[in-house]
N, C-alpha and C positions, 0 to 999 in steps of 0.2 A: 884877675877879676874880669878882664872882657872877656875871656873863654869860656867862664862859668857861666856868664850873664847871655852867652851867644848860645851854650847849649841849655838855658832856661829860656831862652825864647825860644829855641827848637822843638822843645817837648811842650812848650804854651802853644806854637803851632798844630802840634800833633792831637792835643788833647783839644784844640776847638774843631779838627776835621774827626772827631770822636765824639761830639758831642758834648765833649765834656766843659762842666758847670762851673764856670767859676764863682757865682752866686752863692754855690753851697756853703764857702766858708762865708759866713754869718753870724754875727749877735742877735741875740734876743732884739735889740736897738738898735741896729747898725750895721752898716755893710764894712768889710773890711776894704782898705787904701791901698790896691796890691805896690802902687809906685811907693810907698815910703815902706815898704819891707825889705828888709834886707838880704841877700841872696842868701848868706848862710844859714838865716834862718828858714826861709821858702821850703830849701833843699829838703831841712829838718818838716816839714808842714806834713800833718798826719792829718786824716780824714776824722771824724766820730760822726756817728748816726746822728747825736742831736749838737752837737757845739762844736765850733770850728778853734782850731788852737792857733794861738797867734805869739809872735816871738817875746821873751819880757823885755828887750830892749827896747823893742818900741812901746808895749806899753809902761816901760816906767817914762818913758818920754815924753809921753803925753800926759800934759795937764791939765788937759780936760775931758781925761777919760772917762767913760762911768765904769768903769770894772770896777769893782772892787776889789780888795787884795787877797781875798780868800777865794775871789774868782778866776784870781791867777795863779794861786798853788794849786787849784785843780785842773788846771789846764795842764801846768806843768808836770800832776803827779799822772796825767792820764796817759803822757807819752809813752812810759814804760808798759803801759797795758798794752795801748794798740797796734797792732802791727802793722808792718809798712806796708804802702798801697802798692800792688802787683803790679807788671808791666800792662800799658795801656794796650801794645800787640796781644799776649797774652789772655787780656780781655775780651779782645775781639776777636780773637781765635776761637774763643770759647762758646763767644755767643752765636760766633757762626756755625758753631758744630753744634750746638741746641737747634738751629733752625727745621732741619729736616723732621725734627719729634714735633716740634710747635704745629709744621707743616701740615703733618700728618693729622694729630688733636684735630686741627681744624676741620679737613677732610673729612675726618668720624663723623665730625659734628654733622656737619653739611649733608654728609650721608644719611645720619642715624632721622634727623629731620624732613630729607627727603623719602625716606622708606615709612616715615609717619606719617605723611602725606599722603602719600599712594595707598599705605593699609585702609587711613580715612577714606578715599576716596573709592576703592572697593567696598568695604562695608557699607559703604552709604549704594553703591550701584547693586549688592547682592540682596540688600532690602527690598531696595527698588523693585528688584526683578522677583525677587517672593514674594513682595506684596501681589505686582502683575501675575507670575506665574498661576499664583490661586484664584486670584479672580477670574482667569481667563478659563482655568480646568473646572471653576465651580460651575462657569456657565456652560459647559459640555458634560456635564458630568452622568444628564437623564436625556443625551443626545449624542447620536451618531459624529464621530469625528472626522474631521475635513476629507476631502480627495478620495471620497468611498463611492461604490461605480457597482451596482449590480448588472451584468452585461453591459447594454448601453443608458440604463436609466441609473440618474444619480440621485446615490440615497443618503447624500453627507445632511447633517443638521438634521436629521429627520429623529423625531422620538418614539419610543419603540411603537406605539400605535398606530403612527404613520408610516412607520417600517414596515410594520406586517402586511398592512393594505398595499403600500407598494410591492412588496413578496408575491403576495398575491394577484396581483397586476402582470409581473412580469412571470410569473407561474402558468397564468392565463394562456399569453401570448405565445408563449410555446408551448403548452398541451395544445392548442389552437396548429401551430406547426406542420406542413405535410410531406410526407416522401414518397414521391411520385415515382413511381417502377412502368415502363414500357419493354415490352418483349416481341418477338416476333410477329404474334400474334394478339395478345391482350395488354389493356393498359390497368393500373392498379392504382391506389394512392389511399393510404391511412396515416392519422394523425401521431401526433408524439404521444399525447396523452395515450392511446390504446397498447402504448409499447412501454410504458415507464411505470414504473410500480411504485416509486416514493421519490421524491424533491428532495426531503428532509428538511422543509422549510425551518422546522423549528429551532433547528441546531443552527442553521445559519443564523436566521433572529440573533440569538444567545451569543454566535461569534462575531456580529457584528456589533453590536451593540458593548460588548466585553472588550473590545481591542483597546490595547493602550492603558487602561484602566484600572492596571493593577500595580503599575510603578508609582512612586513619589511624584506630588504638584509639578514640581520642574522638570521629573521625566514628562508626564503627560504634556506639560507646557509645551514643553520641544515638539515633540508626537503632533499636536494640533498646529505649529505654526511653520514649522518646516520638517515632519512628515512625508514620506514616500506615497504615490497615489495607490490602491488600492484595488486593486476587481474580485469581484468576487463573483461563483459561481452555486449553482446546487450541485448538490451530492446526490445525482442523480442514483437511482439501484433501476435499471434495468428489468424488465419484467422478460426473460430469458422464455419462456412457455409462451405467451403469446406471440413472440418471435419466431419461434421454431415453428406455430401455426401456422404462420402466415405467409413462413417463406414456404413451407411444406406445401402448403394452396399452388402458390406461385410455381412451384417444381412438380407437382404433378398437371395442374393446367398446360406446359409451355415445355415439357422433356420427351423424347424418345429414348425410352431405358433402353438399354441392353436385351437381347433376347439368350438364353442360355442355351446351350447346348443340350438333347437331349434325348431318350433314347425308345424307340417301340419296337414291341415285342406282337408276334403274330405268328401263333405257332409257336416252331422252333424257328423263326425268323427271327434274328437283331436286328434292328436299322439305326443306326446314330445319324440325330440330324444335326448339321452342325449350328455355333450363335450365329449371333447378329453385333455389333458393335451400336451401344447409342449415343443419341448428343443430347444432354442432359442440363439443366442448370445447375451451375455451379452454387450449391447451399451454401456452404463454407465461408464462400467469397463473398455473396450476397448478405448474410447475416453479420460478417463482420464490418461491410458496409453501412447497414443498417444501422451499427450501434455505434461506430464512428460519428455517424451525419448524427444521431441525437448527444452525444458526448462532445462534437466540436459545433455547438449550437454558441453563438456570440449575440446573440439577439437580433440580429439581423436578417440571418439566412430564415424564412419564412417558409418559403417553396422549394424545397430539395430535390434534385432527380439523382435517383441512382441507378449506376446500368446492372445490366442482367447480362453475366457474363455464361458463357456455354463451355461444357468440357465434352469431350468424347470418353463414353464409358463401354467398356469390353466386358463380354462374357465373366466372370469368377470361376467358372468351370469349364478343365482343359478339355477336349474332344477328345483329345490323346490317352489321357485316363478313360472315358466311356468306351472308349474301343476296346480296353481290357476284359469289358463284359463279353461271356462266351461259354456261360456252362449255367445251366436252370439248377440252383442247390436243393430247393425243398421244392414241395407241392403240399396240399389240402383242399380237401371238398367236402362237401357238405347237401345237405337237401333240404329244397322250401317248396313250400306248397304256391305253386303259379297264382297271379292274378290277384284282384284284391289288394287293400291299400298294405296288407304286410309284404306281398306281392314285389309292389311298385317301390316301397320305402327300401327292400335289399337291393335290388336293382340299381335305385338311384346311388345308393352308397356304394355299392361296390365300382359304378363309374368314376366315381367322385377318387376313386384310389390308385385307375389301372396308370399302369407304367411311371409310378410315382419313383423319382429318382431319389438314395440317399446317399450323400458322399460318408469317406471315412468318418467317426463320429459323431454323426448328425442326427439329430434325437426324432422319431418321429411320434404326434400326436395326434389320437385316432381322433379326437374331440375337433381339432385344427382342421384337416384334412377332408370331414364329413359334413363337418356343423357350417353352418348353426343348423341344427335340427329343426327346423319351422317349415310352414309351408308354404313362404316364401323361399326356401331355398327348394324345391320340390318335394318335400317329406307330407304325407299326409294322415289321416288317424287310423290305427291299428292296436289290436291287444299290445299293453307293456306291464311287464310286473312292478308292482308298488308295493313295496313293504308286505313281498309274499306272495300279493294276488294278482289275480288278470285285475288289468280296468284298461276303458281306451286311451290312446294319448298318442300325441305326435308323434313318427316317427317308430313306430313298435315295428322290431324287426332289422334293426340295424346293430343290436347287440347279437344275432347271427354272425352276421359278415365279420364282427369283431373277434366273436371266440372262433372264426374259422380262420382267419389271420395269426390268430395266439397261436396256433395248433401249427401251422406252417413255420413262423417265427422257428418255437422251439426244434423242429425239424430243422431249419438251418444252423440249429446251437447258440441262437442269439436269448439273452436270458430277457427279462423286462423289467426297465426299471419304474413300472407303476401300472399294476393291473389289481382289479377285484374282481370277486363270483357276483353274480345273483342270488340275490335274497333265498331264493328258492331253485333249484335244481332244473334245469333244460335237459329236452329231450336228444339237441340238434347235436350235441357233444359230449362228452361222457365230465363226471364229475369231478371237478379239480381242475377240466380244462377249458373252462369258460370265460369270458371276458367281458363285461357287463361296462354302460357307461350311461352316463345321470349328467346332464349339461348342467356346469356349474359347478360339480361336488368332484365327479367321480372319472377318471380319464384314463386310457389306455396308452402306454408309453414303450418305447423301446430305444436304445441304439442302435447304428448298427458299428459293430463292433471289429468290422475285419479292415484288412488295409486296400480293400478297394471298394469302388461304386457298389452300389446294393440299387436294385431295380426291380420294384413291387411289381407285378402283372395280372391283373384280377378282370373277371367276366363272367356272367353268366349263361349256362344252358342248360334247356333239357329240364330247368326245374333245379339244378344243382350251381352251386355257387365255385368258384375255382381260383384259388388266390396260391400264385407261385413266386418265388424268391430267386432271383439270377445275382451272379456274378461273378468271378473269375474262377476258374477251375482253383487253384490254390488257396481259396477263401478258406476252407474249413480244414486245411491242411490234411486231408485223405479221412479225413474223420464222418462217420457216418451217427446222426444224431434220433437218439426218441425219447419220447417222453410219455411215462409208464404214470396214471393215477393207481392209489391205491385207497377203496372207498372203503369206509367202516361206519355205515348209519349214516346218520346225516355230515359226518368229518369225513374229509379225504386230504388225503397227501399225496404231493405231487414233484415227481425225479425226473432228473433228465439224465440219460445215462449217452455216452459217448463209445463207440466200438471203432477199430482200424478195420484196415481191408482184409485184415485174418479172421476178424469178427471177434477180436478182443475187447474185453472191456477197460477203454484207456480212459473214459470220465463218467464221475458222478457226483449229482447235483440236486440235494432238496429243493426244491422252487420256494412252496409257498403251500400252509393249511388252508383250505378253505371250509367253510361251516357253512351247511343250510336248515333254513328252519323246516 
């Protein structure tokens, strides 16, 4: 019995460093007396959820129980039901292996509570900030947005009516602008405005005022309160024509061109005179100066100097090729009546042509080369035919010199590519081979067509006109040229036939019908 009773105090120790209740076994009335229990029975002591079972020997012992006797065959019959209590290790093994889930439950908890907190407390700050966001983009909304800088004037806050006027402001200030040019000899200075052809004020307006304004409240909100600063400029266009005017002024005022190379004839003398090399203004360099200083205009630069830089410009025509000239190809002459303004009018023109140099393909124009036909250029009033008839007019008598030119031309085998007759038939050349020219309408043209220099030589004597064609002995390649009209009434048709030095016939060529009334 003491061994039993040594290990029921053992496990009475155990079970109070467990927690464990000894309260629980209880009456409805009453606490159980664990000292007058008897150990055998203890041993036997089963737990139930609502009533604690207690041994019958103690209660038939007691005579002043209140059990009643049908409260002790249900004590008794409940033993077989309940099962014995598990080891109190066991127990606590248990509860300690539940703790890490409890653990965890809690954690969620603590989490799921903290991540409600923080959603609350964004939804409440993303309110916030849309409410802010739109009140702040509403009040921008018919105004210019922060940190906007037209050159150096600031156009932020501004609505658009106040925008345009300061457009116009700073539009002002530089049309107003000057570019001040010094050269050797002359000083210059013109405004921006006379070189700029459009601002495009309007489109700027429209992107200034549109910036930012097409995203959502809270893009704009960002855009207006921490935004990138902005500058903006005109789109400027350039007025490219009054540019080239003005540099053109600037370059013929302040250049020594080039002299070319070039060749007189006297007799059968050649003489080639050699160029000259010039110093020139540089256009090129100038103009794109020019458009620079108005394209890097920042609002500031007011007074601009640009330099005027100089090249050296050489001959385009070699000496070395005019020397190849060395053999007279064609000749033509012709006769006018001395004196008197038809007189003077062939004269002047035919100066007006001698020793006229043309390189390989080089187009010549009688109209260029004579004109202007006024009498400011020395030409003065003589018969000219008008649709048929004599009447007087400037200049009558320089479409001699011209179909006496044609006439030589086709003698050198050069064909034309732009001739007309006379209305009415001339005496001075036969018909088909005349060359008539009307300032304005009508022009006498030709190339010349061989692979060297071609060098006009014309002069008068004697009353007779004299216009010859030079250039290398191989020009017409041994070929000897005429040109045959054949008249029928008022039509003629006109051939240029080609013969070698056997006097064969190695070319033939309809020119051109002409008609007179």
């Amino acid at each position: 019995m003491d061994k039993e009773k040594d290990g029921v105090n053992d496990r009475s120790d155990e079970n109070k460093g467990s927690n464990f209740n000894e309260n629980a076994f209880v009456n409805d009335d009453e606490s159980v007396n664990y000292s007058q229990l008897d150990i055998d029975d203890l041993s036997e002591l089963e737990i139930s959820d609502e009533v604690p079972e207690q041994s019958n020997s103690e209660l038939s012992n007691k005579e002043d129980s209140n059990y009643s006797e049908e409260d002790i065959s249900n004590v008794e019959n409940s033993k077989d039901k309940i099962e014995p209590v598990e080891d109190l290790d066991e127990l606590d093994s248990k509860e300690k292996s539940n703790q890490p889930e409890v653990e965890e439950s809690i954690n969620k908890s603590r989490f799921t509570k903290k991540k409600k907190i923080i959603t609350g407390v964004c939804l409440c700050v993303a309110v916030i900030l849309g409410v802010v966001a739109n009140n702040v983009a509403s009040k921008y909304e018919n105004i210019v947005y922060p940190r906007a800088r037209l050159y150096e004037s600031n156009i932020s806050k501004l609505d658009e009516g106040s925008l345009k006027d300061e457009i116009d402001n700073v539009k002002n200030i530089m049309g107003n602008s000057k570019i001040n040019i010094e050269t050797k000899n002359n000083k210059y200075d013109i405004k921006f405005s006379e070189l700029i052809k459009s601002y495009n004020e309007e489109n700027l307006t429209e992107e200034v005022m549109s910036y930012g304004k097409d995203g959502n409240k809270l893009q704009q909100f960002g855009i207006i309160t921490i935004g990138t600063s902005r500058d903006y400029k005109f789109d400027i266009v350039i007025d490219d024509k009054a540019i080239n005017e003005f540099v053109d002024k600037v370059y013929e005022d302040n250049s020594e061109s080039s002299i070319e190379p070039s060749v007189e004839i006297s007799g059968n003398e050649i003489k080639v005179i050699k160029g000259k090399n010039g110093n020139v203004v540089d256009r090129d360099s100038l103009i794109n100066e020019i458009k620079s200083t108005i394209e890097d205009y920042n609002g500031e630069n007011i007074e601009n100097n640009v330099t005027v830089n100089y090249i050296k410009e050489e001959p385009k025509i070699s000496t070395l090729d005019l020397e190849k000239i060395d053999t007279k190809i064609s000749s033509y002459s012709t006769q006018y009546g001395t004196g008197g303004g038809r007189g003077k009018n062939i004269e002047v023109a035919t100066s007006k042509i001698d020793d006229l140099l043309l390189m390989p393909g080089e187009e010549f124009s009688y109209e260029n080369t004579v004109g202007p036909v006024s009498q400011e250029n020395g030409y003065t009033y003589a018969p000219v035919i008008s649709n048929g008839n004599l009447v007087q007019g400037i200049g009558g008598g320089v479409c001699q010199v011209s179909s006496t030119m044609y006439n030589a031309q086709l003698k050198a085998g050069i064909l034309p590519t732009e001739r007309r007759n006379h209305s009415k038939a001339v005496s001075y050349v036969p018909r088909g081979l005349d060359a008539t020219l009307a300032t304005g309408s009508i022009d006498y043209k030709f190339k010349n067509t061989y692979d060297y220099p071609l060098v006009i030589n014309t002069y008068t004597s004697g009353g007779r006109i004299y216009i010859e064609f030079w250039s290398n002995k191989n020009a017409t390649e041994g070929i000897t040229y005429e040109a045959v009209s054949y008249a029928n009434g008022k039509v003629a048709n006109t051939y240029l036939y080609g013969y070698d030095s056997n006097k064969n016939k190695v070319y033939e060529k309809h020119i051109d019908t002409s008609v007179y009334r």
